[in-house]
N, C-alpha and C positions, 0 to 999 in steps of 0.2 A: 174162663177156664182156670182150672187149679192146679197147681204145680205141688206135691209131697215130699218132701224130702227127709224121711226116719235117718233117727242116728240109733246104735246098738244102747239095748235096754243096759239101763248101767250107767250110761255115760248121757242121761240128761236130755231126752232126746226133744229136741227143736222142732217145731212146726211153722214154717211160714208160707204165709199165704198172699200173694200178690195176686189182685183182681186188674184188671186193666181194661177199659173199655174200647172194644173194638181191635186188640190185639193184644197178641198171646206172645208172654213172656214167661219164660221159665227160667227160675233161680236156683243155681246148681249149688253144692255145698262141694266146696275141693278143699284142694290145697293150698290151692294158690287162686290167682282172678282167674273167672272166666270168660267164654266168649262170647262174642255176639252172636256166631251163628247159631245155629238148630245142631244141624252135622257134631259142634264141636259141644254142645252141651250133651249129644246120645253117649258122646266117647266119654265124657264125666259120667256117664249114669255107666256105663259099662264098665269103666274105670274103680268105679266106687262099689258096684256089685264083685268084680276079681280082687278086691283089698277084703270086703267082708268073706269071702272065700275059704282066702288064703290064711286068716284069723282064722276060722275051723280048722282049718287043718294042722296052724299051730297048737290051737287045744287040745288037739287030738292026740295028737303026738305025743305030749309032754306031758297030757295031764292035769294042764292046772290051766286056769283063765287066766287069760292075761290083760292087760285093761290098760285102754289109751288114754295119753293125758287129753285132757278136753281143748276142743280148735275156737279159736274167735269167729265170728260170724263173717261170714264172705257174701257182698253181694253183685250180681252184675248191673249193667248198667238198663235205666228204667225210661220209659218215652211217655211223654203227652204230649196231646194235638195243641199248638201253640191258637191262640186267638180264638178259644172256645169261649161263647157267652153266653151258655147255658143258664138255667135259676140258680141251679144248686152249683157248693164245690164239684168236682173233679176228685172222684176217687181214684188216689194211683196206687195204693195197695195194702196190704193188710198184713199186719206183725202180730203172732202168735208163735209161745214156749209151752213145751209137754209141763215143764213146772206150773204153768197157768192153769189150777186148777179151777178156775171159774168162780172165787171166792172173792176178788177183787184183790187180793196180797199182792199183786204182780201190779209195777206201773212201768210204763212204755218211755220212754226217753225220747227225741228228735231234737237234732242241731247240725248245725253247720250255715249253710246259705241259703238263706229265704225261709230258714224252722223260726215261727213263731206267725212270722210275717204271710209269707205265700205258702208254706208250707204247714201242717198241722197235723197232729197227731192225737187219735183218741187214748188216752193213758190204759184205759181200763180194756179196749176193745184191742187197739193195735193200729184202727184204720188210718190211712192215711189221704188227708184233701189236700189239693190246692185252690187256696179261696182265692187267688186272682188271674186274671187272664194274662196270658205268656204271651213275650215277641220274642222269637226265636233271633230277630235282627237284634234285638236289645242283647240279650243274653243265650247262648247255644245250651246250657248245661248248668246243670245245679248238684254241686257235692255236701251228700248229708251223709251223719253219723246216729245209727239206732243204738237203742241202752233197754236193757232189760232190768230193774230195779225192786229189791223189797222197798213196798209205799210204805211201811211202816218206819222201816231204819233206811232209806235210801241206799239199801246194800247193794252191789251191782251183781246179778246173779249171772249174768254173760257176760264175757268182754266186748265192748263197742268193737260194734263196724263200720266200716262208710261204702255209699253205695251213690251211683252218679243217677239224677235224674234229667233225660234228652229231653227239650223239647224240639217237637217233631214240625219240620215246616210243613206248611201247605203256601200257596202261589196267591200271596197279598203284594208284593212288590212287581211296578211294574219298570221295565228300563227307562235307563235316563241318559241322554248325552251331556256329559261332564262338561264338554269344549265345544258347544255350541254354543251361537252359532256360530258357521264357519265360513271363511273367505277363502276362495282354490282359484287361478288363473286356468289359461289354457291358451295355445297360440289359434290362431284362426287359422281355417284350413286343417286343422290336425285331421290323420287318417282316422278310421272310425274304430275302438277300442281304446284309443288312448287313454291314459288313467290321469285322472285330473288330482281323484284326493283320497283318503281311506277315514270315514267316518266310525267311533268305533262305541256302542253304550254300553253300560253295565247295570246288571241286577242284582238286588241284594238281596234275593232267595236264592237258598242253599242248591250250588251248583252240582253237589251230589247225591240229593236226591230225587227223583222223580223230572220231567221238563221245565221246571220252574223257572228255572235260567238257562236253559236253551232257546238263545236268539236267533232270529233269523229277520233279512234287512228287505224294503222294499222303496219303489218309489213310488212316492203319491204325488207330487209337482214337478215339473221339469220333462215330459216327455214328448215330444219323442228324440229330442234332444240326447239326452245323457238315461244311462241307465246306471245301476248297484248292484255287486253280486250278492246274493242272500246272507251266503255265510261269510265273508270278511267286511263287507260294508264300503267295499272301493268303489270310486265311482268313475263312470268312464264314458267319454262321446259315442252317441247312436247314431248322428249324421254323419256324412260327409262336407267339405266345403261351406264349414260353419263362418259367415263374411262376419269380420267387427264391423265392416262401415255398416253393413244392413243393421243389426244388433250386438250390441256389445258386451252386456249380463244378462243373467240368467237368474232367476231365484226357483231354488231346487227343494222338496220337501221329503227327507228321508224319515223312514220308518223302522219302527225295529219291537219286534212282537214274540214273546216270552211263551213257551208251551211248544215248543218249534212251530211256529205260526199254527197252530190248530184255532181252532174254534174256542174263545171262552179263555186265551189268554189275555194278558195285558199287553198294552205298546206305548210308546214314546216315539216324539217325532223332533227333531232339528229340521233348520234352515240352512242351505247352503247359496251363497250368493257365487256365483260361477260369473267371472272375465276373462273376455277372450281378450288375450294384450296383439298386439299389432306383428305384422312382417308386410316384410315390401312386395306385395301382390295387385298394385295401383300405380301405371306409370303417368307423369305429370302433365297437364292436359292445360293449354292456355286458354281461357272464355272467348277469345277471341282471336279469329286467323289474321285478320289485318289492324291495326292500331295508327293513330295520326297524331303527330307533336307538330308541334312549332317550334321555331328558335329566332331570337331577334337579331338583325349583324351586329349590331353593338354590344352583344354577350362574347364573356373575356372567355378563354380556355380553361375550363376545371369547372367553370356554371354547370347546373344540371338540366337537360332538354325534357326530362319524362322517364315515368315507371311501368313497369309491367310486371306482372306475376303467373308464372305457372300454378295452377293447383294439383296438389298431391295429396289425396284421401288418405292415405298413411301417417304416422305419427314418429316423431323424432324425426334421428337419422337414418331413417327409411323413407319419409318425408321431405327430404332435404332436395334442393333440386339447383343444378348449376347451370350458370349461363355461359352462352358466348355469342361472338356475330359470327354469322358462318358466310354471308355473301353480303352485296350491295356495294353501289357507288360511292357511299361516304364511310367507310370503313377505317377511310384516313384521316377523317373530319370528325367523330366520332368517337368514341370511348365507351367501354360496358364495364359496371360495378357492380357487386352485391351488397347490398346493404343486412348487416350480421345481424341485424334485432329483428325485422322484416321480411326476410330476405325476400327482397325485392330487387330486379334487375334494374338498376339504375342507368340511363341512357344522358353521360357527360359530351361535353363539349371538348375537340381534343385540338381544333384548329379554329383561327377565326373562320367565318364565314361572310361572304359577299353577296348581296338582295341583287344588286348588280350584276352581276360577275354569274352566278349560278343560284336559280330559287325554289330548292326543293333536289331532296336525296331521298335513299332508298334503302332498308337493312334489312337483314332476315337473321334472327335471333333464334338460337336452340334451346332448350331447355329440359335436363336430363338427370334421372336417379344418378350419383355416386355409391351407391351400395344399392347391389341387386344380390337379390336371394337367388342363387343356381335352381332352386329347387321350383320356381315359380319363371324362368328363361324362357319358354313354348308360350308363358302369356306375353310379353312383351312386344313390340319395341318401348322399351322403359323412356321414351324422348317424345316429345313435341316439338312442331317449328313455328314462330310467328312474324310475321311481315310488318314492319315499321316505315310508315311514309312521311317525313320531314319536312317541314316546309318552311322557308326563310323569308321571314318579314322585314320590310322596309325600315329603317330606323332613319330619323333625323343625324346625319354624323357628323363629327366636324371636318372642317375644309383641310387637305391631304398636300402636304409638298410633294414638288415634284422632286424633289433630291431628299437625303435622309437627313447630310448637314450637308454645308456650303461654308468655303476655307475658300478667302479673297486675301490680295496684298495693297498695301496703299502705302508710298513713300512714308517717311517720316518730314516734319517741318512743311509739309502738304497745307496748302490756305483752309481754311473754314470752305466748305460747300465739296470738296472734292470728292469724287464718287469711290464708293467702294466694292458695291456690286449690287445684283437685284437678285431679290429670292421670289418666288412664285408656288400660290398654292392654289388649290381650287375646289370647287363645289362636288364631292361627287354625287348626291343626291340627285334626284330627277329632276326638282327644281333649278340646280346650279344655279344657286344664289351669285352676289358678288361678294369678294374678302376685302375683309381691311386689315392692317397691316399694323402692328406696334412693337415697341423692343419695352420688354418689362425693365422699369428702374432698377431692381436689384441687381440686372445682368450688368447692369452700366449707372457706376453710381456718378460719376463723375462726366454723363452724359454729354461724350466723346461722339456720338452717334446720332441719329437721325436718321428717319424711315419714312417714303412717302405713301399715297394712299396705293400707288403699285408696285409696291416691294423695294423700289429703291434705297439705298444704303446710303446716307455722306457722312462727311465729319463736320463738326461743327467747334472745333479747335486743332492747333495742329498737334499731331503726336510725337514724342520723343521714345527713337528704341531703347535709348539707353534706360530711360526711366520703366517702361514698360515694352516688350517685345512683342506680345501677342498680346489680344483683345478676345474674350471666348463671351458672346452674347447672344441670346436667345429673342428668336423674332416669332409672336404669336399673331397667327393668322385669325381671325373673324367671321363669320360669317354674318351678312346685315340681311336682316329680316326671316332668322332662321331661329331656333332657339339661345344664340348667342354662345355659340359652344367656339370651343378654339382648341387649336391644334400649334405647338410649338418648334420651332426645329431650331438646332444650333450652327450657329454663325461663328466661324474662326478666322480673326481677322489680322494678317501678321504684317508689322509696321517694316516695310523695308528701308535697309539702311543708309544711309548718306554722311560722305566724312565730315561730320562735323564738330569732331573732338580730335585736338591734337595729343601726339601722343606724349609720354609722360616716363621720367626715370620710374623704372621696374621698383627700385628699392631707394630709400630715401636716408638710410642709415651711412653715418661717418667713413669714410676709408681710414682706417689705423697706419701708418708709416713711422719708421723704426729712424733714429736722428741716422743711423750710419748705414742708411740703404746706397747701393749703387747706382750712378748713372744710367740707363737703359732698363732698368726693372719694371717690371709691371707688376704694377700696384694693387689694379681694380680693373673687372672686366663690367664692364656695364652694359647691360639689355634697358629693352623699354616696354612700355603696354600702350596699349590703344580701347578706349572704349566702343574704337567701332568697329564692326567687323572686317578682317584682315583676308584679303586675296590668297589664293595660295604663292601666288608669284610676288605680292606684296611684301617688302620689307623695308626696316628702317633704317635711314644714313644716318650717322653719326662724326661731328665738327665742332673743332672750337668755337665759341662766340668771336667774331671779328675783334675786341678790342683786347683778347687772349692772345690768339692767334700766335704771337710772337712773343710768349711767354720765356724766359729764360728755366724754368723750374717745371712745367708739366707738359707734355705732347698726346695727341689721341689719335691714333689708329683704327682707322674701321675695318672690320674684319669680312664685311658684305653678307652677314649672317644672320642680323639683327644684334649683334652685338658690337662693343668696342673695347680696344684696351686701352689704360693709361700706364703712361711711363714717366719716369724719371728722367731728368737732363742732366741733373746735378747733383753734387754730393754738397756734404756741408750743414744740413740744416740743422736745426738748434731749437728747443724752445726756447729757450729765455731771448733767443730774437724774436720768431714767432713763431707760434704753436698749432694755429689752423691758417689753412688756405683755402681757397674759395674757387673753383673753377666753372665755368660756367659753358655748357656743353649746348650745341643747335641741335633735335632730333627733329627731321623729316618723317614724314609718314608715306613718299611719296603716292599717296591716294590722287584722287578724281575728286573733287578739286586737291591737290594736296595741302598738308595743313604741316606746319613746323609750331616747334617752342624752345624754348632757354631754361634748362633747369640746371639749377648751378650742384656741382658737387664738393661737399665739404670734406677736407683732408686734413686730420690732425696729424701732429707731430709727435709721438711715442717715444720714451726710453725704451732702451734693449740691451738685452745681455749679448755675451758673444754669440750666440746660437741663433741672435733675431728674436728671440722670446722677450714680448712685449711683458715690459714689468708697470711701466706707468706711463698714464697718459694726460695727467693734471698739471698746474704751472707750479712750481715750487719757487717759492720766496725764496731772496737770500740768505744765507745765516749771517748773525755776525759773530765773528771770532770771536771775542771775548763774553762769555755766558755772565749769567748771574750765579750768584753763591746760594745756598740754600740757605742762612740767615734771611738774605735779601727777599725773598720769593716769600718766606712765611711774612715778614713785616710787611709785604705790601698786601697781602691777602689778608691781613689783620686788618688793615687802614679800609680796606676793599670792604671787612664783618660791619668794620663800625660805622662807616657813612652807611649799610643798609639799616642798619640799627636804626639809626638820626632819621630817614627819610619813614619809616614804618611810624615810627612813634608821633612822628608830625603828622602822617595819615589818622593818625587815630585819634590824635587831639583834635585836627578838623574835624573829622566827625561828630565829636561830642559836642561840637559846638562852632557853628556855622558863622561865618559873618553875613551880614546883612547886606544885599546888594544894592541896597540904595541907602545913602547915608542922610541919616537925618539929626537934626540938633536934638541937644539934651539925651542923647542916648537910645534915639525913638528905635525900638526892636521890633521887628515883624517875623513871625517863624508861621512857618504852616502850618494850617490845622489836624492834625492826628487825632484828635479826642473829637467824640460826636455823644449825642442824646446828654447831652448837659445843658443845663442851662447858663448862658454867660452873666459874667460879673459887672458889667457896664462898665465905667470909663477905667474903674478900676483896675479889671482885669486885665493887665498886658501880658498875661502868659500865653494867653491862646489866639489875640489878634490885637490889631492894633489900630484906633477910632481918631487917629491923628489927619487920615485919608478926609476924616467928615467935618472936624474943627479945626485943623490946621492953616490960620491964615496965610503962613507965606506960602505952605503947598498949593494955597485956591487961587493965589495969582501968579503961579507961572509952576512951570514943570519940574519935577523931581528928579536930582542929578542920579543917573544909576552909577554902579559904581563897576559894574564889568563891562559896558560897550563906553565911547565917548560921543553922545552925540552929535551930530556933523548940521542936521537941521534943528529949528526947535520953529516950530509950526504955530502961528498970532492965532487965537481964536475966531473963528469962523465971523465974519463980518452981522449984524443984526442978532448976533448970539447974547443975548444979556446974561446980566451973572449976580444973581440976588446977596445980598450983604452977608456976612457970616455971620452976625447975627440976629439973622431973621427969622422969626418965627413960623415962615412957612418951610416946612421940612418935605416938604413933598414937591416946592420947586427947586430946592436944595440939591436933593436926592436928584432929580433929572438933570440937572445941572452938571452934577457930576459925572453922572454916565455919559453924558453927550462928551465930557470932553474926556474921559476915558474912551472912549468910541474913536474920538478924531485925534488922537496923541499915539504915531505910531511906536514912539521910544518907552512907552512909560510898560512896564514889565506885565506879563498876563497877568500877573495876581495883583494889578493894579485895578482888572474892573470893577465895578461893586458887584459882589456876592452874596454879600453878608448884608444880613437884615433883620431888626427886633434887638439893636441892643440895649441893654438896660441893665439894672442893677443898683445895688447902694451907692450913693453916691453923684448919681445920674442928676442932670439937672432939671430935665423933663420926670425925674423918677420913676417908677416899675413901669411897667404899662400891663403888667399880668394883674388878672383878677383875680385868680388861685389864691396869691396873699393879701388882696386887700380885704375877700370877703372874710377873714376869721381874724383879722389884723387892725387894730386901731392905730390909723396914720392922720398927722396934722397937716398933713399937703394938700394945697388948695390947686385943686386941677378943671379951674376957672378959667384957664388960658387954652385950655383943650379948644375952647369953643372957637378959638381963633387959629385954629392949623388945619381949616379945610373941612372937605366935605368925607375924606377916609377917615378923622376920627371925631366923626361927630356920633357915632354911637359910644363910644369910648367918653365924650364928653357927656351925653346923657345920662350914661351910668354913674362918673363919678364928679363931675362938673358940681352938681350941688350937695354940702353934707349936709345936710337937714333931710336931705328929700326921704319922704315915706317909703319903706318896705313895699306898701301900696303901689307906690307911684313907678317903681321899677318893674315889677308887674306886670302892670297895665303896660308900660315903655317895652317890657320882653314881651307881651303878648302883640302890642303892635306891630 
């Protein structure tokens, strides 16, 4: 279809021509843009006839033409079918000018979006292609600009327009669920409509035109369960009484189909996975009505006897299920717990039990929701009850006193054997073994006690209360041919007492008395103690000793209290006559047997001022009248400096230098040895010992004077004791010689034994006896006499006995 649109002759008139396939578009020339509808482009055509009108009638009028300045091109907006794939381009329309005389002078212009590319322009024709296929989802609209030009000079013979090119959708997109897939809960039991979830897709064809994106929802899995409504996509329960324990998910297949569900649109489908979550619609149900434990008698209180468990098809705390004991004979005996990770009813032990005594109890346990849903109350009772039968087995136990403890008396000073009491225990078993009876050492370290094979108690020394009052020992019972278990109980065993300590002054401190106390004063009030225990009606007398009695200076009073007083008789006393007195007091205890003693009480004699205030109670020497001068007192404590002077400096000169305590001629000095790892000087050396002990004839026949004891014996040598000559060559009977009589010579000083051994040196008569210097040393000493001192230094004479002998021949001598 062709659309014409004349401008008045004069003013250039424009022809264009837009071809469109399959729809008709009409391009209005105004004044401004125009519209899309039909309606609005008649009112431009009517519009533009009443302007050409009105222009006659101005000519008419006035006489003369009047002539409008020329308008730019207007165009409206243009459509093509998007996803055409055709052979050829897409013609969208055709551009033709009254100046186009058909001569080719006129060339055509296109630009803006997609001119060159998708869009094309015949220069010489006007037509217009689009050479590629459109997606409306890519792009809605394409704005180009036409040009009317001399192809000669590029002159522009119209002013540019721009005009929109739509493309048109058609239903290539099909919906898509964005937030798929989807997870919805729902409680079980929900009433039937409930809304579990609102599934929601979208389409990317133009929702304004045609049904392209008009969706509509359905369901394809999940029914008859849950339905969808079409047009929002919410989804919602079709049953009633939907149980989670029966099934729990659900997997649901929604649909959703573009053209409003007709025939020949597109669809899209999600998953919905549907959970029904839990409520308390399950009361708790135990597998079993009656249940049987055991318990041993020998299990403590707090052991565990057995579990049970209600079950509760619900989940959580709707699940949760509490116990208690609601009836039974051992309710007392018994205990119920839940155990928190489990929960499981735990059946504790709450009292001992007796196999004996009672063998087998009875419980009945409830077990019930804490949270019930109101809404679910008409299915209930939310509780179960179950029956618990116990039964108490025999255990090996140990043997059982008859008492819990046992508290006996037994004198003190009581003989060895004396009985103290008998404890008794027994078999309770059905065997009723026999017991046997011991006292553990630790209870009794000092085993006081003794126990026979039937409980018997004695002592086996006698006890003192004063030392020890009570005895607390433990007697374990036995049982013989049982598993040897034992049961202990304690024994209190308290020493009674008997007087046999007398008693004793309370305090044993001085009485203080003032020189000018009066006659009749009491001085001191004396009490006493007893370490044994005291009657109530017991108390102590108090008496002078008979050979006081008739003292001139002290009197005692007894007051029948346990107390006494002392007094005065006389005035007068003095210290510098005498300073203490002595009294000496008889106290009774009169006890069963009664016991007395004599403890004497010391009285000193005190200065005092006039008030009695005791200023001193020490003996004070005379003075003598005439003092010394203070000249005097410094001279003598000078005389006093200088003899400490004299005595120090003679300390110290001893020191440095000892005398000898045994005196021997020509000066013979012995000091002790201090110095060690040296080697000695031989006869030479008298600084470090002294070899007079070894060759000294007059010391070898008879004993050396010491010089700090005198001795009183001097002891003849042992009878058949021979005594080789002093200058004898055997030094080895020599040497024993000596020790023997250093051994048998009680006078002669410790450091008279022999000690000292290897002397040698320059000088020596024997000379060196070390090899060290002989091997790098040339010596003219003939040690030919070796061969005759024995059989100790006959390797010593092998080595140097001959000087000739070969290098060889010592060798051979050391290898031997």
């Amino acid at each position: 279809m062709a659309a014409l649109v004349r401008k008045q002759q004069g003013c250039g008139l424009l022809r264009v021509l837009l071809l469109l396939l399959g729809v008709s578009v009409v391009c209005t020339a105004a004044l401004g843009t125009g519209s899309h509808r039909m309606d609005h482009r008649n009112h431009k055509h009517r519009h533009l006839g009443h302007s050409l009108h009105k222009h006659r009638q101005r000519t008419g009028k006035e006489g003369q033409v009047l002539h409008r300045s020329k308008r730019g091109w207007v165009w409206n907006q243009f459509f093509v079918i998007e996803e055409y794939t055709g052979p050829d381009p897409v013609l969208v329309g055709r551009l033709h000018s009254d100046v186009d005389s058909g001569d080719g002078n006129i060339k055509y212009i296109l630009s803006g979006e997609g001119a060159g590319t998708i869009f094309v322009i015949d220069d010489r024709t006007g037509n217009i292609h689009a050479t590629k296929t459109l997606d409306r989802e890519e792009q809605a609209q394409y704005t180009l600009t036409a040009q009317a030009v001399a192809r000669d000079t590029n002159k522009p013979l119209e002013p540019p327009s721009e005009f929109i090119v739509k493309v048109q959708d058609i239903n290539d997109n099909p919906p898509e669920f964005l937030h798929g897939p989807y997870h919805a809960r729902v409680p079980e039991m929900s009433n039937v409509g409930t809304s579990v979830i609102q599934v929601t897709a979208t389409d990317a064809d133009d929702p304004t035109y045609g049904n392209s994106a008009r969706l509509v929802y359905s369901i394809l899995q999940g029914q008859p369960y849950f339905s969808v409504e079409p047009q929002t996509g919410i989804i919602r329960t079709a049953l009633p009484n939907m149980d989670r324990e029966a099934r729990q998910e659900y997997d649901v297949v929604i649909q959703a189909k573009d053209m409003g569900g007709h025939m020949g649109g597109l669809s899209g489908t999600t998953e919905v996975r549907i959970t029904l979550t839990d409520v308390n619609d399950n009361p708790p149900k135990f597998p079993q009505s009656v249940y049987t434990m055991s318990v041993s008698e020998d299990k403590v209180p707090g052991e565990e006897v057995g579990r049970l468990k209600a079950k509760d098809l619900d989940l959580g705390e709707n699940g949760l299920v509490a116990y208690r004991l609601i009836d039974g004979d051992g309710m007392n005996v018994f205990e119920l717990t839940t155990d928190s990770e489990t929960r499981e009813a735990v059946i504790k032990l709450k009292k001992h039990v007796d196999y004996e005594t009672k063998r087998g109890y009875s419980l009945k346990v409830e077990g019930s929701n804490p949270h019930i849903d109101s809404r679910f109350l008409t299915w209930g009772p939310y509780k179960d009850e179950a029956t618990i039968k116990i039964s108490v087995e025999d255990a090996d136990e140990p043997p059982v006193f008859i008492a819990p403890s046992y508290t006996y008396e037994v004198e003190e000073n009581a003989p060895a054997g004396a009985v103290v009491g008998r404890v008794h225990a027994k078999d309770t078993d059905a065997a009723n073994n026999p017991v046997s009876y011991m006292i553990p050492r630790y209870t009794d370290l000092e085993k006081f006690f003794s126990i026979s094979e039937d409980g018997l108690i004695t002592t086996t020394k006698p006890l003192d209360r004063e030392t020890q009052a009570w005895h607390n020992i433990s007697v374990s019972a036995i049982e013989i041919g049982g598993h040897h278990q034992d049961a202990k109980v304690r024994v209190n065993i308290k020493v009674k007492d008997v007087n046999d300590n007398p008693p004793e002054l309370a305090s044993n401190n001085e009485v203080l008395m003032c020189e000018t106390v009066s006659p009749g004063k009491v001085i001191e009030t004396v009490s006493a103690l007893d370490k044994d225990e005291m009657d109530h009606r017991q108390h102590f007398s108090f008496s002078l000793a008979p050979e006081v009695a008739h003292n001139q200076n002290f009197s005692l009073t007894d007051s029948r209290d346990s107390t006494a007083s002392i007094y005065v008789l006389r005035k007068g006393f003095s210290r510098l006559t005498q300073d203490v007195y002595f009294l000496p007091i008889e106290i009774n205890d009169n006890g069963f047997p009664p016991m007395s003693s004599t403890n004497t009480l010391t009285i000193r004699v005190c200065s005092c001022d006039s008030k009695d205030t005791i200023l001193s109670c020490n003996v004070e020497p005379y003075v003598l009248p005439a003092g010394l001068s203070t000249g005097a007192l410094i001279a003598i404590l000078a005389c006093i400096v200088i003899l400490l002077a004299i005595v120090v400096l003679f300390v110290a000169l001893r020191r440095q230098k000892k005398e000898p305590l045994i005196v021997f001629e020509e000066e013979d000095i012995r000091e002790n040895i201090i110095t060690y790892d040296d080697e000695g000087g031989g006869e030479e050396d008298t600084e470090a010992f002294d070899i007079a002990t070894l060759q000294n004839p007059d010391g070898a026949n008879g004993f050396l004077p010491r010089k700090d004891i005198k001795p009183e014996l001097q002891f003849p040598l042992r009878p058949g004791m021979g005594r080789p000559e002093a200058n004898s060559v055997d030094v080895d009977d020599f040497i024993k010689t000596r020790i023997a009589d250093a051994d048998s010579d009680p006078t002669a000083p410790p450091y008279d034994s022999i000690q000292i051994y290897g002397y040698e040196g320059r000088g020596s008569l024997a000379g060196s006896l070390s090899s060290l210097e002989s091997v790098t040393t040339e010596s003219d000493l003939d040690y030919d006499y070796l061969q005759s001192w024995g059989p100790r230094f006959r390797k010593l004479a092998d080595l140097y006995g001959t000087k000739d002998c070969s290098i060889n021949d010592v060798d051979d001598n050391e290898d031997s």
